[in-house]
SEPAKE-965672 format. One record per residue (C-alpha): z, x, y; residue in three letters; residue number from 1. Coordinates in pm, 1 decimal, always signed. Each point is the difference from the previous one (the first is absolute). Layout:
REC;Z;X;Y;ALA;NUM
...
% end
This chain:
REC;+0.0;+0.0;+0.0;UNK;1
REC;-7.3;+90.1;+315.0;UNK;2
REC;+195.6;+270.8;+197.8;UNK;3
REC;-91.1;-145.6;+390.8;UNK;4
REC;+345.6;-34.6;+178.7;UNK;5
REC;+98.7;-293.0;+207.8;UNK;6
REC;-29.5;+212.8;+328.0;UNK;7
REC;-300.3;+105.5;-45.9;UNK;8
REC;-149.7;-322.4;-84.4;UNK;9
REC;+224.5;-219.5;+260.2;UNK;10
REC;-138.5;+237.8;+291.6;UNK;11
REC;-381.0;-55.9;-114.1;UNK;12
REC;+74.0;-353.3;+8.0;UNK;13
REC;+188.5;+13.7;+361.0;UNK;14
REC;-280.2;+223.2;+161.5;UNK;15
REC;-328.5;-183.5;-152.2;UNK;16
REC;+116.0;-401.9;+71.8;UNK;17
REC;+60.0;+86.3;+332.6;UNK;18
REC;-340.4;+172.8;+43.8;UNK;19
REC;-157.3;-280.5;-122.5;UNK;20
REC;+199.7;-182.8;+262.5;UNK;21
REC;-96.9;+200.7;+297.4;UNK;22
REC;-391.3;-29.5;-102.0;UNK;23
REC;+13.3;-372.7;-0.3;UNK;24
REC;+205.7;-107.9;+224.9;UNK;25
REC;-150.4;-131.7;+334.3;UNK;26
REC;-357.8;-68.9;-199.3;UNK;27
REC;-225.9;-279.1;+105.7;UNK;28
REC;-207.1;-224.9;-187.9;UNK;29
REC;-302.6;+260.1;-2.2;UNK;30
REC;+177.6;+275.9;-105.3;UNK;31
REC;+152.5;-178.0;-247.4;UNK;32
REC;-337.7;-124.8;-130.6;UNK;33
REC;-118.2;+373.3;+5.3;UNK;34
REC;-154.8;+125.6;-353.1;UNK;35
REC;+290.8;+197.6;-235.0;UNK;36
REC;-110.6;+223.9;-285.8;UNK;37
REC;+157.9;-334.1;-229.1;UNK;38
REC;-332.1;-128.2;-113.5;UNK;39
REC;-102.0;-337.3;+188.4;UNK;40
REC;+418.5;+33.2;+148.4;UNK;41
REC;+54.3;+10.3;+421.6;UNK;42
REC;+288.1;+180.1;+163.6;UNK;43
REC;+200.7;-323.0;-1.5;UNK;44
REC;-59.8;-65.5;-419.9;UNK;45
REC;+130.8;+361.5;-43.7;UNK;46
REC;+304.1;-87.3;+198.0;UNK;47
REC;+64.9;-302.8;-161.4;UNK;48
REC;-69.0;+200.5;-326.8;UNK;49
REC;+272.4;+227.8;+98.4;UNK;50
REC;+258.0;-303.6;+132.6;UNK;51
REC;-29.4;-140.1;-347.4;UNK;52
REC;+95.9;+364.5;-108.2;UNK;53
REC;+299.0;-4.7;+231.1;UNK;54
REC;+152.9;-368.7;-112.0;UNK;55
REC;-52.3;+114.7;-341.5;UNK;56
REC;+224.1;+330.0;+103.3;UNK;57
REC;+262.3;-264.6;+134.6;UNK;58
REC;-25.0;-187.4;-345.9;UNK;59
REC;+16.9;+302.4;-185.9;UNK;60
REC;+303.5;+251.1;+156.8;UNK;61
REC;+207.1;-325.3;-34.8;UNK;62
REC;-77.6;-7.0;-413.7;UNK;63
REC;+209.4;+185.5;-168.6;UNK;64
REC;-66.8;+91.9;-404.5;UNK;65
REC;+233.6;+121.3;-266.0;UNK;66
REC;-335.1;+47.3;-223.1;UNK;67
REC;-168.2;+322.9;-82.9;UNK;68
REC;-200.9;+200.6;+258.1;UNK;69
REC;-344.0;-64.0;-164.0;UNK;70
REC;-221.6;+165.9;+295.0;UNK;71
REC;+15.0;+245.2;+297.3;UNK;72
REC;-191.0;+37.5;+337.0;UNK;73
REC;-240.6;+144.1;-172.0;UNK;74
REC;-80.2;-193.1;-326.6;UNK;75
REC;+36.5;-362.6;+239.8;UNK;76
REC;-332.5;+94.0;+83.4;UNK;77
REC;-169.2;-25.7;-309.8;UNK;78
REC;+15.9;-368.6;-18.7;UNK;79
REC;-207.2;+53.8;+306.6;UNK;80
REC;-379.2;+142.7;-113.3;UNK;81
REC;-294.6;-67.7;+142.0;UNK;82
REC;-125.5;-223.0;-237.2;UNK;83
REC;+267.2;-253.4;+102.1;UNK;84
REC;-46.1;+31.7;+393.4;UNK;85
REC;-267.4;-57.3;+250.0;UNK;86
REC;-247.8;+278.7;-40.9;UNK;87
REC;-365.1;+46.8;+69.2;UNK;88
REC;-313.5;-67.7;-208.9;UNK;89
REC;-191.1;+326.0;+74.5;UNK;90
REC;-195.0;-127.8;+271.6;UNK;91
REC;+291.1;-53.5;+273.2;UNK;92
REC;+40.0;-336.1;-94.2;UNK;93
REC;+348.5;-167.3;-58.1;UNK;94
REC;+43.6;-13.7;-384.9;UNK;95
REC;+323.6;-217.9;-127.4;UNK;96
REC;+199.3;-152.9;-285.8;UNK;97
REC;+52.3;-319.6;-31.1;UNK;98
REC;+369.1;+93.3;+120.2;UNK;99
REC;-86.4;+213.5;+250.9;UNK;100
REC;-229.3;-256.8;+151.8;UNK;101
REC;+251.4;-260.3;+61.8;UNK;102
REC;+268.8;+222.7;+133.1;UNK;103
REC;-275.9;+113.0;+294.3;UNK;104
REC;-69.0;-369.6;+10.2;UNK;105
REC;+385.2;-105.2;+75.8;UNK;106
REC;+44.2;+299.6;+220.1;UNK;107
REC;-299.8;-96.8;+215.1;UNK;108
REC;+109.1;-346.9;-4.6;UNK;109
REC;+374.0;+82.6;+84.2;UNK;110
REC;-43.0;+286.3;+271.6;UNK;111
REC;-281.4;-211.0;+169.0;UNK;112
REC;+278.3;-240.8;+97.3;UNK;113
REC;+211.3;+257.3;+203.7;UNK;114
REC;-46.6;-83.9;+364.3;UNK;115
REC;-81.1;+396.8;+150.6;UNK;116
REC;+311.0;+202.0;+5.1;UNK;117
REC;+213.4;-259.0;-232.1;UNK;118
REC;-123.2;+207.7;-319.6;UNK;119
REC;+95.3;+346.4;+132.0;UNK;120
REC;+355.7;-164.4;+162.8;UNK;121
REC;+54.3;-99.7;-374.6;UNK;122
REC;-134.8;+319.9;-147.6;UNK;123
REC;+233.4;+194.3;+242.0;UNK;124
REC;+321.8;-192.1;-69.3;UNK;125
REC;-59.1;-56.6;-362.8;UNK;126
REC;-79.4;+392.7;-75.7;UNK;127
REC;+311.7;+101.9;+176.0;UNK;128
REC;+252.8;-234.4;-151.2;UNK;129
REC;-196.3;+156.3;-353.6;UNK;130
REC;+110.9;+328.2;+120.0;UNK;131
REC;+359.4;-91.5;+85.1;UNK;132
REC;+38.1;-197.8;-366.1;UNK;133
REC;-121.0;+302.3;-118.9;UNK;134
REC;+268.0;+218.5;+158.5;UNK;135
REC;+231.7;-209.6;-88.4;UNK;136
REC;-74.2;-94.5;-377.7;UNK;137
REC;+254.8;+122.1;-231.3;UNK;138
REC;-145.0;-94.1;-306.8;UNK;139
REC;-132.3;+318.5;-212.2;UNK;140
REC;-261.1;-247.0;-146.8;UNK;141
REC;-223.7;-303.1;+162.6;UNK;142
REC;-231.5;-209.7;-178.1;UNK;143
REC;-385.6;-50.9;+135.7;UNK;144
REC;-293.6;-158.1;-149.8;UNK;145
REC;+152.0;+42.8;-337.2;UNK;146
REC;+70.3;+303.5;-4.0;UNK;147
REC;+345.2;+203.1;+63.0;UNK;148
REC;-1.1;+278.3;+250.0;UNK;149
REC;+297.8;+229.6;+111.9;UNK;150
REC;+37.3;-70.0;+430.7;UNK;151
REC;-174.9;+310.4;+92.0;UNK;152
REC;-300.6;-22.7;-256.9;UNK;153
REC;-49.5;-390.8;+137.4;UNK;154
REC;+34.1;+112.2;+393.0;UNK;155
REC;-231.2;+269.5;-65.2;UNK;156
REC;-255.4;-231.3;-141.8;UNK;157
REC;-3.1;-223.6;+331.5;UNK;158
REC;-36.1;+325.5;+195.5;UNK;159
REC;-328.5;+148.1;-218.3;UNK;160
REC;-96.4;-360.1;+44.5;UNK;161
REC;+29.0;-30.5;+369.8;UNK;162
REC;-146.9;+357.8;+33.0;UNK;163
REC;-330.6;-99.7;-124.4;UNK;164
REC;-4.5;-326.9;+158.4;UNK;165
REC;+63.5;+195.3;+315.4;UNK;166
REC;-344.8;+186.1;-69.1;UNK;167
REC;-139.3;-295.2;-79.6;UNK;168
REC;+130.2;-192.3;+349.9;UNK;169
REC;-117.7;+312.2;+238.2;UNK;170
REC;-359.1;+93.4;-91.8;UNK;171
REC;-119.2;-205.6;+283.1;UNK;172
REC;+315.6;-37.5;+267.6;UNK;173
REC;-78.4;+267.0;+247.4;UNK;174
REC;+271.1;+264.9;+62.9;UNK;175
REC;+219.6;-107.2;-270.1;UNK;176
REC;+228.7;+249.9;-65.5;UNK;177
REC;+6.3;+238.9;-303.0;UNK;178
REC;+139.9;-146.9;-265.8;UNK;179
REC;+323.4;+89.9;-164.1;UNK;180
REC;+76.0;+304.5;-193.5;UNK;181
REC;+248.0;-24.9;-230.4;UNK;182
REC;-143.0;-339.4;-122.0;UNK;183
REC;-306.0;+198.5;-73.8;UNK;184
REC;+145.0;+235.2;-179.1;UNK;185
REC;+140.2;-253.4;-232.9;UNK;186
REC;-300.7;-158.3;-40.3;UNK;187
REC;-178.0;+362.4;-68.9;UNK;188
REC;+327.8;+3.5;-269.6;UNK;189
REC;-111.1;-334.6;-151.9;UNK;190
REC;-381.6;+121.1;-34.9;UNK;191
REC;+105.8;+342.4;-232.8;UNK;192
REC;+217.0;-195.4;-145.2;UNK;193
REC;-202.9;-248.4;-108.8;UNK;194
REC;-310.9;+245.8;-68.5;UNK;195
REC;+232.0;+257.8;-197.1;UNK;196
REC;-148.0;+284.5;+198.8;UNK;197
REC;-2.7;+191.1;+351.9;UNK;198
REC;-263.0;-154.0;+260.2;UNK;199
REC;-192.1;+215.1;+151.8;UNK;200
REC;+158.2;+262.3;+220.2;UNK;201
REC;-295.5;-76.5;+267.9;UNK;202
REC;+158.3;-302.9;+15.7;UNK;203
REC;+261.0;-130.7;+295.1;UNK;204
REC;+211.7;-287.5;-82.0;UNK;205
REC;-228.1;-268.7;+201.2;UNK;206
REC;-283.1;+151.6;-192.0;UNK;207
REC;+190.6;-85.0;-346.9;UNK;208
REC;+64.8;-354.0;+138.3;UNK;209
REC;-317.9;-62.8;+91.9;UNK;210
REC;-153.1;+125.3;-295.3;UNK;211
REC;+260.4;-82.5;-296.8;UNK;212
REC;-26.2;-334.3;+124.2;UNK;213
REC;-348.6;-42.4;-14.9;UNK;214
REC;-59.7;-35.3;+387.7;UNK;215
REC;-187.9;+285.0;+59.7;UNK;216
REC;-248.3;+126.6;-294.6;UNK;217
REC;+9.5;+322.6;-189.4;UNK;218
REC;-223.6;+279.7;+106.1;UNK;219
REC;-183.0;+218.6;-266.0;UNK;220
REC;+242.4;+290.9;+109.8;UNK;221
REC;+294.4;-237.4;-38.2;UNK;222
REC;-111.9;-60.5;-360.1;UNK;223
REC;-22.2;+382.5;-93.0;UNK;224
REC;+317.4;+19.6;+105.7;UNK;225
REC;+139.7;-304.0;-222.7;UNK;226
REC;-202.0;+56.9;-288.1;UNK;227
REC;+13.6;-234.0;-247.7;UNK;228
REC;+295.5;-180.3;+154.7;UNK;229
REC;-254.6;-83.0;+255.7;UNK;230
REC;-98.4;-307.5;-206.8;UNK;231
REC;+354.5;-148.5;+44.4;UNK;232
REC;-5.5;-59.2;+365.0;UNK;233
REC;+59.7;-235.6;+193.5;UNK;234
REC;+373.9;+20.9;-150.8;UNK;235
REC;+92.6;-304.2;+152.0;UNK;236
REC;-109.7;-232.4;+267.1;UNK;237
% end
């Protein structure tokens, strides 16, 4: 299982919700309707996305289990491939499950009924009452989407969550700032992880986001450097 501390994972958690505060806050209706690297998703169905992350987080710290730990912040992830989750068919076009296709469906429908600024007011006070419970959970086990997580594994899955998402939310805001660091670096954690191997050294942590998640595509160079692991990307989406 997993050796992440709490600290380490509680700080990622405390420094990337708020960035993804800051970036939204303050949007109007055409920013929020600006493109996202989310297949067929706007700024404001990413945020949404991400609310429903943060209720879940409020849910979850307050969940306590006595069963065993059955998966970390790494192997969460699993349930969590590609083939499950909007992706692309080759030509640039959104390609879904069945699953995946009503989820965008509610998420359009839901953030489309935010009056501008009500979503990011209830992204902003939702994501930092998730970061309090968090601090404040004493449990040494929660329960989430069936599975049973110790504190730190579970906040640093919300944090590798909200990284990407925060990719995902900036690719067309103009001067968005940089995203967050050490909720990179746990996503770059999650990718090795997950592929069993280093990434490429060439590599900075956006880079590994952006590619272990299928957002940007490998390169020929990039797939020297893999080798055959290569054929196992995107990790997860």
């Amino acid at each position: 299982m997993s050796d992440l501390d709490r600290a380490t994972a509680l700080g990622a958690l405390d420094a990337v919700y708020p960035k993804v505060t800051a970036v939204t806050a303050g949007l109007g209706e055409t920013d929020l309707m600006r493109p996202t690297r989310c297949a067929g998703w706007a700024v404001a169905d990413v945020l949404y996305h991400q609310l429903l992350d943060a209720r879940r987080a409020l849910r979850t710290f307050a969940s306590p289990s006595d069963a065993p730990v059955d998966c970390d912040d790494v192997s969460y992830w699993r349930d969590y491939a590609p083939v499950a989750a909007a992706a692309t068919d080759g030509n640039g076009a959104a390609a879904y499950s069945d699953e995946s296709a009503a989820h965008a469906r509610y998420v359009r429908i839901a953030a489309s009924a935010y009056p501008p600024g009500t979503l990011a007011w209830e992204w902003s006070e939702t994501a930092a009452a998730a970061c309090r419970a968090a601090r404040a959970c004493g449990h040494q086990a929660v329960t989430t989407q069936g599975h049973v997580l110790t504190v730190a594994s579970f906040a640093a899955t919300l944090a590798v969550e909200a990284a990407v998402h925060y990719l995902d939310l900036t690719v067309d805001l103009p001067g968005a700032p940089a995203p967050e660091p050490a909720s990179l670096a746990l996503v770059r954690r999650v990718l090795t992880g997950l592929l069993g191997a280093p990434l490429p050294d060439s590599w900075d942590d956006m880079t590994a986001a952006l590619k272990g998640t299928g957002r940007e595509p490998l390169t020929g160079e990039d797939r020297q450097a893999l080798g055959p692991p290569a054929g196992n990307f995107p990790l997860f989406a």
